[in-house]
N, C-alpha and C positions, 0 to 999 in steps of 0.2 A: 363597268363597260358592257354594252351591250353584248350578247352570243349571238351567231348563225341565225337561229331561232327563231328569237327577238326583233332582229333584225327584219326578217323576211315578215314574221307576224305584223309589224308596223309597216311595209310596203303594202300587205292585204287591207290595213285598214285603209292606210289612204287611197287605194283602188276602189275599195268600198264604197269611203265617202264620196269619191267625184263620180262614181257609176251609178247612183242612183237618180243622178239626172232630175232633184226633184222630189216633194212624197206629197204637192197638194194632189189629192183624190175629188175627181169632176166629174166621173165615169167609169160604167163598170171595166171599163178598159184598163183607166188608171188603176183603181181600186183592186185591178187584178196583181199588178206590176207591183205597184206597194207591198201587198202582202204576201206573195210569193217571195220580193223582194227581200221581207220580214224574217220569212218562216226557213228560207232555205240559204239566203247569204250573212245576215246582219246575224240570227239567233246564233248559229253555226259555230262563225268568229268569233264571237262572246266565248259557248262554251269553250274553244282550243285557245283563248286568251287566258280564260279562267281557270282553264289545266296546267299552262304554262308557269302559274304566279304561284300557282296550287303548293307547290313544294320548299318556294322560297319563305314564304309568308307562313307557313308552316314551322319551319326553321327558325324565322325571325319571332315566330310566336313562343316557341320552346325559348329560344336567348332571352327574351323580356321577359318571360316567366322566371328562368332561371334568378336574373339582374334583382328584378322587386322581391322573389323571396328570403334573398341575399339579404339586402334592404332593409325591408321588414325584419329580419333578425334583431337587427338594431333600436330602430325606430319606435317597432310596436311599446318596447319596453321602457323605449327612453320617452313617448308618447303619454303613458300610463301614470309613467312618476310624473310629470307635465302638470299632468291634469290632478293630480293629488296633493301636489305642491299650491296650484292656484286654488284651487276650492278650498284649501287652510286658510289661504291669506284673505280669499274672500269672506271666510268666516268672520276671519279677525277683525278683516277692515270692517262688514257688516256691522259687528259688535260696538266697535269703537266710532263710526257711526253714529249707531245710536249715543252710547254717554255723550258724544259732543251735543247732540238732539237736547239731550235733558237738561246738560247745563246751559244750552241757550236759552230752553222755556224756563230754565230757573234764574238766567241772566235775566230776561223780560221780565218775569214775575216781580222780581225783587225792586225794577225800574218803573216798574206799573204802581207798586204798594208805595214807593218815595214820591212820585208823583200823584197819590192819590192822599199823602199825609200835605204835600204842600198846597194841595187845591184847598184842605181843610181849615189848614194854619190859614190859609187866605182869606176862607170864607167868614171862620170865628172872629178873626180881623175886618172885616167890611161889615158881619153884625155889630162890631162893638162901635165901628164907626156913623153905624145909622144909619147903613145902604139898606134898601128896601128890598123886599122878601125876591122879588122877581131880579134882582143882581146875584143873590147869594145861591139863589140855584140855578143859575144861570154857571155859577163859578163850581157846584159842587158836582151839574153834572154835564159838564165840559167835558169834551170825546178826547180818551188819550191818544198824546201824542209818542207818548214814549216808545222808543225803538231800539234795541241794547244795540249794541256791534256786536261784531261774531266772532263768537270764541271762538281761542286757540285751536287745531287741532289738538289729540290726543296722543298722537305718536308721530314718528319721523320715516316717511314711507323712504326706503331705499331706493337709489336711482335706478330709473331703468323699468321701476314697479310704478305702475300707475293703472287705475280702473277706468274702463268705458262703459259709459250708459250705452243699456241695448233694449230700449224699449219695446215689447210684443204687446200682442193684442190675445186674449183665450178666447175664445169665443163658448160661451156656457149655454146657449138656446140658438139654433139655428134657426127654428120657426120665427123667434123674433125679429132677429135681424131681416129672415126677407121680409117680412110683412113690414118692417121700417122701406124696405126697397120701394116693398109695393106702393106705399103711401107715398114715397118720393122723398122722403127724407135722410134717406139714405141713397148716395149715388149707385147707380147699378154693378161697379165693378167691384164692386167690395164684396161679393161674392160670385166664384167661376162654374160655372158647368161644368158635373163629370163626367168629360165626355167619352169615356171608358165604358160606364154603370150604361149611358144615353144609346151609346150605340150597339152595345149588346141587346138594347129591349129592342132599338130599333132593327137588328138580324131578325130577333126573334119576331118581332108582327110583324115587321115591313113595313107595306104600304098602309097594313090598318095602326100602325102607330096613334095614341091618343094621347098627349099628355101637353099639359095647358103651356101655351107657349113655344108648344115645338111644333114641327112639323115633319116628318119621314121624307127621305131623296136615296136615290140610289146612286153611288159614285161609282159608277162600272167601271170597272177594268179590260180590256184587252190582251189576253195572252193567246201565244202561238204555238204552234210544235213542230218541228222542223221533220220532212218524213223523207 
């Protein structure tokens, strides 16, 4: 519930707002009223607002500080075994994984060589029958068709455990990728402006900023001081 204070602070504000009558600036008349308006009622209010909260928010900073390092007591640890438990299983699944991999290319393998003895039996059979050179290789080199089914898994993943693909992208040459940009083969967003790195050159030169594609602006600001 609101205090004394509080109270009266939010009647200044709204005095504030319906007193200013307005802030488009047409005239140095206007332009006066605005900014004195600025400098000596609006900044004012702020700071004795912002002293008012100063202490609570202060207080409420210390309690949430207090709350999360409570928290974290807990968590960080039970966090850490988290992560040490998944990265085993991802091992494992990894590993097991792959065997299933192998014995598929070895289920194919094996489906490939059975079908590659009965194209034979076929062909030796169509020589002995007197089929002409252009049928028998026609039959010996006929595109396989064979396709195993998919084996079994290798284990029995407990419920509750299951993997998600999380596909990324590394990026190992940056010069390459823009010059894909540049060319247009690549769409433009696939790579962002630092514009952290951009606007610290842009302090430093300014207006003589150079650099291909950019161009220098100044986004001014306006501050006041209340006297």
């Amino acid at each position: 519930m609101a205090n004394e204070t509080e109270i009266a602070l939010r009647q200044d504000l709204t005095t504030i707002t319906a007193g200013i009558g307005g802030i488009e600036i047409t005239s140095q008349e206007t332009y006066d009223r605005v900014a004195l308006f600025l400098v000596k009622t609006v900044q004012p209010f702020r700071k004795r607002w912002a002293d008012y909260w100063a202490e609570p928010k202060r207080l409420a900073w210390e309690a949430h500080k207090a709350i999360v390092a409570k928290f974290n007591e807990g968590d960080e640890k039970a966090e850490q075994l988290e992560k040490a438990i998944k990265l085993e299983i991802r091992k494992w699944d990894d590993f097991q994984e792959k065997l299933r991999q192998e014995r598929q290319r070895a289920e194919q393998r094996a489906l490939e060589e059975r079908e590659a003895r009965d194209r034979a039996a076929q062909a030796a059979f169509a020589e002995e029958e007197g089929a002409p050179p252009a049928e028998i290789e026609a039959i010996v080199s006929a595109p396989s068709i064979a396709v195993a089914e998919p084996v079994a898994e290798t284990y029995q993943r407990v419920s509750g455990i299951s993997k998600r693909d999380n596909w990324k992208c590394r990026v190992l040459d940056i010069r390459k990728l823009c010059a894909a940009i540049a060319k247009g083969t690549v769409p433009v967003n696939y790579v962002v402006p630092n514009e952290q790195v951009l606007n610290a050159r842009a302090r430093a030169d300014k207006g003589t900023l150079n650099l291909p594609g950019c161009v220098p602006y100044n986004d001014a600001t306006i501050t006041g001081r209340s006297r």
